[in-house]
PANU-836272 format. One record per residue (C-alpha): chain; residue in one letter; x, y, z. Coordinates in Angstrom, 2 decimals, m for minus. Each point is the difference from the previous one (the first is absolute). Last residue first. Layout:
N
<atom c="A" r="A" xx="X" yy="Y" zz="Z"/>
...
***
This chain:
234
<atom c="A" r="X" xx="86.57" yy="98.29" zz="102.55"/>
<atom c="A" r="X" xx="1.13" yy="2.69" zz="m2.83"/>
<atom c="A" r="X" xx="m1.26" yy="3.38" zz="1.06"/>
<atom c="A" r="X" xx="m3.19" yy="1.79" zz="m0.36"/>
<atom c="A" r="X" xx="m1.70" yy="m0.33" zz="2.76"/>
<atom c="A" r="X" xx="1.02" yy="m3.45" zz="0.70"/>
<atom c="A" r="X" xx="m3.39" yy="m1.52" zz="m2.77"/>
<atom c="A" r="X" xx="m0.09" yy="2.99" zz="m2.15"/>
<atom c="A" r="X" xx="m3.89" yy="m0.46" zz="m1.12"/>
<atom c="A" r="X" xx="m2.62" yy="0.20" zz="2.82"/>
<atom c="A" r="X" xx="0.01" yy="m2.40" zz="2.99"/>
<atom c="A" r="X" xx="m1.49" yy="m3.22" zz="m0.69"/>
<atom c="A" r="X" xx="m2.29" yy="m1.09" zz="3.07"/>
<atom c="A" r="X" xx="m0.53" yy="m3.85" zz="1.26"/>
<atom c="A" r="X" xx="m3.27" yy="m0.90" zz="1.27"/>
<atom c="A" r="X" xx="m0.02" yy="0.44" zz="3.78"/>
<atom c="A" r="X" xx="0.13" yy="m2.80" zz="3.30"/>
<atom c="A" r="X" xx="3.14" yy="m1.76" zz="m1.51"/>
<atom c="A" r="X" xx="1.20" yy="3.38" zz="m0.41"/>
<atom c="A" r="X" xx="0.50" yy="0.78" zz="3.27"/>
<atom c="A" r="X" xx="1.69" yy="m3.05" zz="1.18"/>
<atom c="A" r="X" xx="2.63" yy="0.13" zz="m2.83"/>
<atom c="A" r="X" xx="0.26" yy="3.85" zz="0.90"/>
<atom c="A" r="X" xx="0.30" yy="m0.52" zz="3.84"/>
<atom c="A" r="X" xx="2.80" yy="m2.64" zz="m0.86"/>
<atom c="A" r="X" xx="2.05" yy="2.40" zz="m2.64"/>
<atom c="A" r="X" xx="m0.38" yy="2.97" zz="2.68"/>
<atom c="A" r="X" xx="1.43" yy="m1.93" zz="2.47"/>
<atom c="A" r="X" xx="3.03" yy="m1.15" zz="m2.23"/>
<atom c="A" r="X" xx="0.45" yy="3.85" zz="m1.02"/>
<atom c="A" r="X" xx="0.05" yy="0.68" zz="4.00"/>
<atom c="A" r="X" xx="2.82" yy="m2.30" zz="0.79"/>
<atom c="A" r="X" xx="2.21" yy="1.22" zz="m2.88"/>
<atom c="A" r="X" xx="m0.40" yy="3.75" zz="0.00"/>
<atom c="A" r="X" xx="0.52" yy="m0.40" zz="3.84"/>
<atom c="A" r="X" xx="2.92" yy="m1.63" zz="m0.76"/>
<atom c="A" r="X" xx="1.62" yy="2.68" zz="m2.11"/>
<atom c="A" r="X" xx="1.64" yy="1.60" zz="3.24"/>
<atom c="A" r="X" xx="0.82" yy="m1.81" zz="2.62"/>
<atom c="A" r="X" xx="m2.92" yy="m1.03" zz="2.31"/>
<atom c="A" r="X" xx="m2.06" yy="1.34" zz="3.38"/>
<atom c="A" r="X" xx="m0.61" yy="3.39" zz="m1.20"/>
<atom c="A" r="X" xx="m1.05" yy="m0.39" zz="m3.49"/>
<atom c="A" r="X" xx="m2.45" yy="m3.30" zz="1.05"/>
<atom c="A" r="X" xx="m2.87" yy="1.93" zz="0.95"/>
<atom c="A" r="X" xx="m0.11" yy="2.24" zz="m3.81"/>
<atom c="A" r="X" xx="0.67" yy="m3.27" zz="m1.66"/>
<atom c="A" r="X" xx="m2.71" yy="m1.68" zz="1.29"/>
<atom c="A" r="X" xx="m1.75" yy="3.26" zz="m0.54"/>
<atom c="A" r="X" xx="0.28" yy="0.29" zz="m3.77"/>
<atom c="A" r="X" xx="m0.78" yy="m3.74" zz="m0.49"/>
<atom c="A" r="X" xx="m3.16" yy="0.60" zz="1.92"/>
<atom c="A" r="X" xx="m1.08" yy="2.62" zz="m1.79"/>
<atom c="A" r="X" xx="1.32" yy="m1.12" zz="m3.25"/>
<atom c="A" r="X" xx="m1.81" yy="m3.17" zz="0.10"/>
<atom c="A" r="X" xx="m3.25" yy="1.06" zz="0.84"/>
<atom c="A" r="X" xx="0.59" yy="2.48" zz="m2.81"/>
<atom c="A" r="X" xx="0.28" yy="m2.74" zz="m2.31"/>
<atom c="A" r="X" xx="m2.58" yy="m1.93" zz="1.10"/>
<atom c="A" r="X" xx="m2.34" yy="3.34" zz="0.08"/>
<atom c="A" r="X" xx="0.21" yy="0.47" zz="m3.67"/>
<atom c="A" r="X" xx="1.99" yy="2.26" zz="m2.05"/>
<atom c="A" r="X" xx="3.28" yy="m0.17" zz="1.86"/>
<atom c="A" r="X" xx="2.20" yy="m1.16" zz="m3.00"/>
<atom c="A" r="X" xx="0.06" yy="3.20" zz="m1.89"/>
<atom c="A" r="X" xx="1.42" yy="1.69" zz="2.88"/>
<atom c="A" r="X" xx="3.07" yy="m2.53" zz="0.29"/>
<atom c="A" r="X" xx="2.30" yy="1.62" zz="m1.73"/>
<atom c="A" r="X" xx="m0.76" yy="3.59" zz="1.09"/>
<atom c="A" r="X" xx="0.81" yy="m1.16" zz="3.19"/>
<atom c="A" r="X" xx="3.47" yy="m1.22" zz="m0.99"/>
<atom c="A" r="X" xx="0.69" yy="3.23" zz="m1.97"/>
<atom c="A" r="X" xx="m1.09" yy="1.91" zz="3.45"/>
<atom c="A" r="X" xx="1.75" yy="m1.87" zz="2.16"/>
<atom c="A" r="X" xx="3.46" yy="m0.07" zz="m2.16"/>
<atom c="A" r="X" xx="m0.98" yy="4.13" zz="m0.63"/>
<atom c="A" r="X" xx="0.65" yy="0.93" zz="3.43"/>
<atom c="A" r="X" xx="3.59" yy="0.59" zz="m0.08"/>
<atom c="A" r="X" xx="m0.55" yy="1.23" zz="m3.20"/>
<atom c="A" r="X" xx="m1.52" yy="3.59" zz="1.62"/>
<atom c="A" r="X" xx="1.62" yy="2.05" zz="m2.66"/>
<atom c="A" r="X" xx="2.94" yy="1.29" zz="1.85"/>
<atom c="A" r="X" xx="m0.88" yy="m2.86" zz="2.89"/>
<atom c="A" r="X" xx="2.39" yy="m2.41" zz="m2.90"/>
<atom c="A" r="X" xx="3.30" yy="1.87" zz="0.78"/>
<atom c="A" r="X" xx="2.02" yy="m0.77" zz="m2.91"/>
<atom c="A" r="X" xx="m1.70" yy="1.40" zz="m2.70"/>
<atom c="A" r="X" xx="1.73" yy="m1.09" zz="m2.68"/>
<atom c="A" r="X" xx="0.20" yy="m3.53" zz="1.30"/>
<atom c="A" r="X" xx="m3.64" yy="m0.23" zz="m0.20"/>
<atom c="A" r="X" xx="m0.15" yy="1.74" zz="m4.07"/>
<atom c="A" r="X" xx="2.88" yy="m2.63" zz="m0.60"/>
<atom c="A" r="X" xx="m2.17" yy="m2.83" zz="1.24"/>
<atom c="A" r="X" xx="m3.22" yy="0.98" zz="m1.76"/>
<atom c="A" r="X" xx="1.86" yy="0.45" zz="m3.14"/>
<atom c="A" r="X" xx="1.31" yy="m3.63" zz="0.51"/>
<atom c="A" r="X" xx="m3.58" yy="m1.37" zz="0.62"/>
<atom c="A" r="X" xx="m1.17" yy="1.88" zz="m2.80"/>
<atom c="A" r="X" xx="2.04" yy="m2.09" zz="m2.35"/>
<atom c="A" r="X" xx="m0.53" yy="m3.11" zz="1.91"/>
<atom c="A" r="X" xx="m3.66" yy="0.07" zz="0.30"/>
<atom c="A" r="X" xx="0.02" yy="1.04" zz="m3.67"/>
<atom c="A" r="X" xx="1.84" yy="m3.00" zz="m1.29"/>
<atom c="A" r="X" xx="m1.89" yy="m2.51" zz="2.25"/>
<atom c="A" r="X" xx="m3.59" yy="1.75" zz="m0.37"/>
<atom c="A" r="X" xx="1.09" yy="m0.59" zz="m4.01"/>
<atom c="A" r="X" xx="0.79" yy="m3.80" zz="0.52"/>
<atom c="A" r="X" xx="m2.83" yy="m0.83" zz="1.95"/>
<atom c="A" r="X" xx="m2.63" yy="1.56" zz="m2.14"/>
<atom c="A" r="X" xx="1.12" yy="m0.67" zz="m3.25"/>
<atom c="A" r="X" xx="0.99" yy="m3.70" zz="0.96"/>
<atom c="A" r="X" xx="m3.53" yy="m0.61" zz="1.57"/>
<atom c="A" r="X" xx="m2.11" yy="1.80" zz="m2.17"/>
<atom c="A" r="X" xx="1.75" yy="m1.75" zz="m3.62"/>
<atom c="A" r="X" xx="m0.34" yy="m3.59" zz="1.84"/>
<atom c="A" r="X" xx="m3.76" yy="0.71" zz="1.27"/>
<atom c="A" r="X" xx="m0.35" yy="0.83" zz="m4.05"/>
<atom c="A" r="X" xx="1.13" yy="m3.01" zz="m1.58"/>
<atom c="A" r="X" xx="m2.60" yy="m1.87" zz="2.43"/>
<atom c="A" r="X" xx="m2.57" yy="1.76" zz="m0.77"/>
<atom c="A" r="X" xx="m2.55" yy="1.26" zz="2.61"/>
<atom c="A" r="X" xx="2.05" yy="2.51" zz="2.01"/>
<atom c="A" r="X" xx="m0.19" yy="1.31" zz="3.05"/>
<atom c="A" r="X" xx="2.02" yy="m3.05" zz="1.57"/>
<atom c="A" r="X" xx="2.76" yy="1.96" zz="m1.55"/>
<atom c="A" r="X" xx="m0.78" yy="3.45" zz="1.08"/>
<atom c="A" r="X" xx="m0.38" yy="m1.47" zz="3.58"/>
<atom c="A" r="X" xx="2.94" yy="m2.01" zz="0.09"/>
<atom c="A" r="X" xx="2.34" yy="2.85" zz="m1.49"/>
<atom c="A" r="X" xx="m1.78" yy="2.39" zz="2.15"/>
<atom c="A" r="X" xx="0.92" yy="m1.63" zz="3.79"/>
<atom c="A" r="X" xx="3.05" yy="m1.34" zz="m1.03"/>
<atom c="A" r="X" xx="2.09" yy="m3.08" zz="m1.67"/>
<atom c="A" r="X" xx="2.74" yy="2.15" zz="m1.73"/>
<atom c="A" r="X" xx="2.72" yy="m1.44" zz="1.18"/>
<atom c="A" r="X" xx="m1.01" yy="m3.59" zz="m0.61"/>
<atom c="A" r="X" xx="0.00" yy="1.06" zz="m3.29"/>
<atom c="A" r="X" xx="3.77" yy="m0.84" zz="0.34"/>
<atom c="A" r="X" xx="m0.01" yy="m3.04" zz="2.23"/>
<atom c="A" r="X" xx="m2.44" yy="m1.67" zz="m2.73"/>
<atom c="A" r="X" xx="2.21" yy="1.01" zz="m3.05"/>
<atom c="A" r="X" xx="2.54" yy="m0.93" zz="1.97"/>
<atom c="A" r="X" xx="m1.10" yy="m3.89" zz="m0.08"/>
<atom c="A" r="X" xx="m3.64" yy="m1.13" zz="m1.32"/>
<atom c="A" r="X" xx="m2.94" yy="2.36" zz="m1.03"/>
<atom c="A" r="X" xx="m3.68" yy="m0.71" zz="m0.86"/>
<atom c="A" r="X" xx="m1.21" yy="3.19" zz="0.62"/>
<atom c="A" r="X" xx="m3.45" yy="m1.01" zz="0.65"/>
<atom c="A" r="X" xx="0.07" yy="m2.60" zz="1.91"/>
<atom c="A" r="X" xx="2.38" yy="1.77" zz="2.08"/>
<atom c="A" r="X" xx="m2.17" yy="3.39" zz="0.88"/>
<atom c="A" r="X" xx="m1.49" yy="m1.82" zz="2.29"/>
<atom c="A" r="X" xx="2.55" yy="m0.92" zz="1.98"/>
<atom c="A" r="X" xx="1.84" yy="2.91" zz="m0.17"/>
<atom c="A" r="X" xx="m2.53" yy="2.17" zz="1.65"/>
<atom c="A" r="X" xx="0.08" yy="m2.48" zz="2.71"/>
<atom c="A" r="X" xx="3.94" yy="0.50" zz="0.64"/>
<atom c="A" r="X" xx="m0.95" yy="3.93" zz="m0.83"/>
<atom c="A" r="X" xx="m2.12" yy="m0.35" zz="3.80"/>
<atom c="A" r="X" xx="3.71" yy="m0.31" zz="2.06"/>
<atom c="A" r="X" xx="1.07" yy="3.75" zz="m1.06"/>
<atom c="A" r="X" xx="m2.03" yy="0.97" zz="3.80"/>
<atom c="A" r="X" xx="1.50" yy="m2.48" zz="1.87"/>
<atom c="A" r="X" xx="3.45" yy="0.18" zz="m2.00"/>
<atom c="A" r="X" xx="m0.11" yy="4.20" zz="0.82"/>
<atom c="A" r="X" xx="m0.80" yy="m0.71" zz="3.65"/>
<atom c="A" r="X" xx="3.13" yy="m2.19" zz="0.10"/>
<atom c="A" r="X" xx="1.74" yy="1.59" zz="m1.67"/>
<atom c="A" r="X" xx="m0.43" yy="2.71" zz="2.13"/>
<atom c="A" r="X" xx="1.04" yy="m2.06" zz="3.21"/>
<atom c="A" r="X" xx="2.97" yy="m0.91" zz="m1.97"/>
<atom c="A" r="X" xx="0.77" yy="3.81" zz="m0.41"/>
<atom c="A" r="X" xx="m0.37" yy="0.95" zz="3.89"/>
<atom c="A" r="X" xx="m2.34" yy="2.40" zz="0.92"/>
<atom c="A" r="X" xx="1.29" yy="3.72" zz="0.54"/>
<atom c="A" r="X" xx="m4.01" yy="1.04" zz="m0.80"/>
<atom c="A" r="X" xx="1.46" yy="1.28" zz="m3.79"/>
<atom c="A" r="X" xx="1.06" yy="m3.53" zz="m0.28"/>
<atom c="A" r="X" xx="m3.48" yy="m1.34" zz="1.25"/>
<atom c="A" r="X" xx="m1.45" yy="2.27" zz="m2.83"/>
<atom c="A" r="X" xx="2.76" yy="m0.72" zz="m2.78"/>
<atom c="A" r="X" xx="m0.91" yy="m3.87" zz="m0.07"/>
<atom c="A" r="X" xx="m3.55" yy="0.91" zz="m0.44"/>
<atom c="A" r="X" xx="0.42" yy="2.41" zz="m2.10"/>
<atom c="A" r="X" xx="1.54" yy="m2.74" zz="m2.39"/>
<atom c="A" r="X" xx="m2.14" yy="m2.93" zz="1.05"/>
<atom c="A" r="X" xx="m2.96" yy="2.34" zz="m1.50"/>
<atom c="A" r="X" xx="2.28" yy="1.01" zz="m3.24"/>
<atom c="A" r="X" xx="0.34" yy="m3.28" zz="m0.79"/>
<atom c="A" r="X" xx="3.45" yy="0.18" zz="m2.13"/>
<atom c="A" r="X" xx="2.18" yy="m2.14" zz="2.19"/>
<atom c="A" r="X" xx="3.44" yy="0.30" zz="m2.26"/>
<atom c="A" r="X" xx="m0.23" yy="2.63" zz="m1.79"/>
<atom c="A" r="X" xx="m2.26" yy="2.97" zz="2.49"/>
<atom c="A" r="X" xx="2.04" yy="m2.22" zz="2.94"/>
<atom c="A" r="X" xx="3.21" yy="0.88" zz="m1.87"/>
<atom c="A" r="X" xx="m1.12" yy="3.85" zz="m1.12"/>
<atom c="A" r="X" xx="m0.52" yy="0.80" zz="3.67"/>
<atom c="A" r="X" xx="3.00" yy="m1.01" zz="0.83"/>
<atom c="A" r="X" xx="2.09" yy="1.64" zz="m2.65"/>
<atom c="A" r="X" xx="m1.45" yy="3.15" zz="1.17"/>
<atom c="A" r="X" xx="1.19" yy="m0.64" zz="3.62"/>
<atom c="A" r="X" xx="m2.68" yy="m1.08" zz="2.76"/>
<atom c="A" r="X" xx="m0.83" yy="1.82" zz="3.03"/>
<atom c="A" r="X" xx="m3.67" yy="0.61" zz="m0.04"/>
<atom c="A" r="X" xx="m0.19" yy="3.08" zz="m1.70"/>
<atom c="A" r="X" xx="2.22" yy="m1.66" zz="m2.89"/>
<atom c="A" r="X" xx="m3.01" yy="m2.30" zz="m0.26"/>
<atom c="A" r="X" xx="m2.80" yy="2.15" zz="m0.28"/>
<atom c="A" r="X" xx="2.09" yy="1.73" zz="m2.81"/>
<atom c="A" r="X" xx="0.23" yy="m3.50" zz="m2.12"/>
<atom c="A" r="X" xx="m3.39" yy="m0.68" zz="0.94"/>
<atom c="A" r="X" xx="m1.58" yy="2.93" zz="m0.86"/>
<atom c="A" r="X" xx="1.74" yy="m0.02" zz="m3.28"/>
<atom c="A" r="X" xx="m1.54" yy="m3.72" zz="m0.85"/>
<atom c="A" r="X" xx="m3.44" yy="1.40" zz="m0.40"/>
<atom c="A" r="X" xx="0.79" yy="0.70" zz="m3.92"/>
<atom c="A" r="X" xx="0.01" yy="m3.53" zz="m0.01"/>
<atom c="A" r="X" xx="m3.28" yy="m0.14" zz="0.64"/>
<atom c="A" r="X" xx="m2.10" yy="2.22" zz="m2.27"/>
<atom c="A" r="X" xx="2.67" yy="m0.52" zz="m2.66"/>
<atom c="A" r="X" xx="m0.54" yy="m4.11" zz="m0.15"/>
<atom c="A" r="X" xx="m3.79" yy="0.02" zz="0.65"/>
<atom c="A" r="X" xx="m0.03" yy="1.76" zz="m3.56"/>
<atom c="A" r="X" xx="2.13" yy="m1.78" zz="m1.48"/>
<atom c="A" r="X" xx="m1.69" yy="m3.01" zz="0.72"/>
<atom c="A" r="X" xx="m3.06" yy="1.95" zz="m1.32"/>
<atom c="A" r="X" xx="1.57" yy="1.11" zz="m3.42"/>
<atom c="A" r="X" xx="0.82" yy="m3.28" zz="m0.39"/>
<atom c="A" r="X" xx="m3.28" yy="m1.89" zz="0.74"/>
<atom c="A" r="X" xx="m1.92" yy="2.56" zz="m1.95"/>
<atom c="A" r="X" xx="2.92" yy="m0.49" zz="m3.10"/>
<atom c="A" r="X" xx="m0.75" yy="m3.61" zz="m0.40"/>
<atom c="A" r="X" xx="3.14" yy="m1.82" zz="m0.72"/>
***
């Protein structure tokens, strides 16, 4: 087991789960109990379908319309897991359990790799220490919230928009991408007053996803820099 490819896994691992506490206190801001928050952190664990889920709560949306957003946005791990497959190799609950752990820097530190041995070590590492943290700080996150009680105190109540933004800043480094959150942005903006809250979210994220497959047919495609989510588990 090569230490570089350990101590890097490991790495990614800290930097990111340690990320988990603002979602745990985002999401007692929003509305949701401690043991809530640690739930979606254990059982959804993308942390991009997981602020999304708590923004259209926080909005007074309803919760299936935030799944819904949140399944949208979770949806891209199915492709994830289909290349990571041939490479794995696994059958049964060994496949529904690393399943689990199929996000943005698992895949990437994996496919990082040039050995074969090694893409194995980076993926498991990675996934399965963001997990542990992500839950851990998740939970302190929570009871910090909770603690607080009234989120305005420390200005919480805006934190889902700002978290959310903050996720997708890496992501607008070309102008398809910021084509696409323009236009996205004010889809949703003009549709806030004539629908229930958490559709506009909806709507205007499946606008932005057809201006950006238009856009960047017409521009090379651009990597944002390292910490694909902004630092949180996608």
């Amino acid at each position: 087991m090569p230490r570089p490819v350990v101590v890097d896994s490991l790495g990614v691992g800290v930097a990111t789960g340690a990320y988990g506490i603002s979602f745990g206190a985002v999401a007692t801001a929003s509305g949701l109990d401690v043991w809530q928050a640690c739930a979606l952190s254990l059982l959804v664990f993308t942390g991009a379908s997981q602020f999304a889920f708590v923004g259209v709560v926080a909005a007074g949306g309803a919760p299936l319309a935030g799944s819904a957003t949140a399944i949208l946005l979770g949806s891209r791990n199915l492709f994830y897991g289909l290349s990571l497959a041939p490479l794995l190799r696994l059958r049964g609950s060994r496949r529904l359990t690393a399943a689990q752990v199929v996000i943005d820097e698992s895949t990437a530190m994996a496919l990082g790799q040039r050995e074969e041995a090694d893409k194995r070590t980076a993926f498991y590492l990675t996934g399965w220490s963001i997990f542990v943290l992500w839950n851990l700080t998740t939970l302190v996150g929570a009871l910090a919230g909770a603690a607080i009680g009234d989120p305005r105190i420390f200005g919480l109540d805006a934190a889902v928009g700002a978290a959310f933004l903050a996720l997708l800043w890496p992501w607008l480094a070309a102008w398809p991408q910021r084509l696409a959150a323009v236009v996205g942005a004010a889809a949703a903006t003009g549709l806030v007053p004539l629908t229930a809250a958490g559709v506009p979210i909806i709507l205007g994220g499946a606008v932005a996803v057809v201006v950006g497959l238009v856009a960047t047919r017409r521009a090379p495609e651009v990597v944002p820099d390292s910490g694909a989510d902004g630092q949180v588990p996608g």
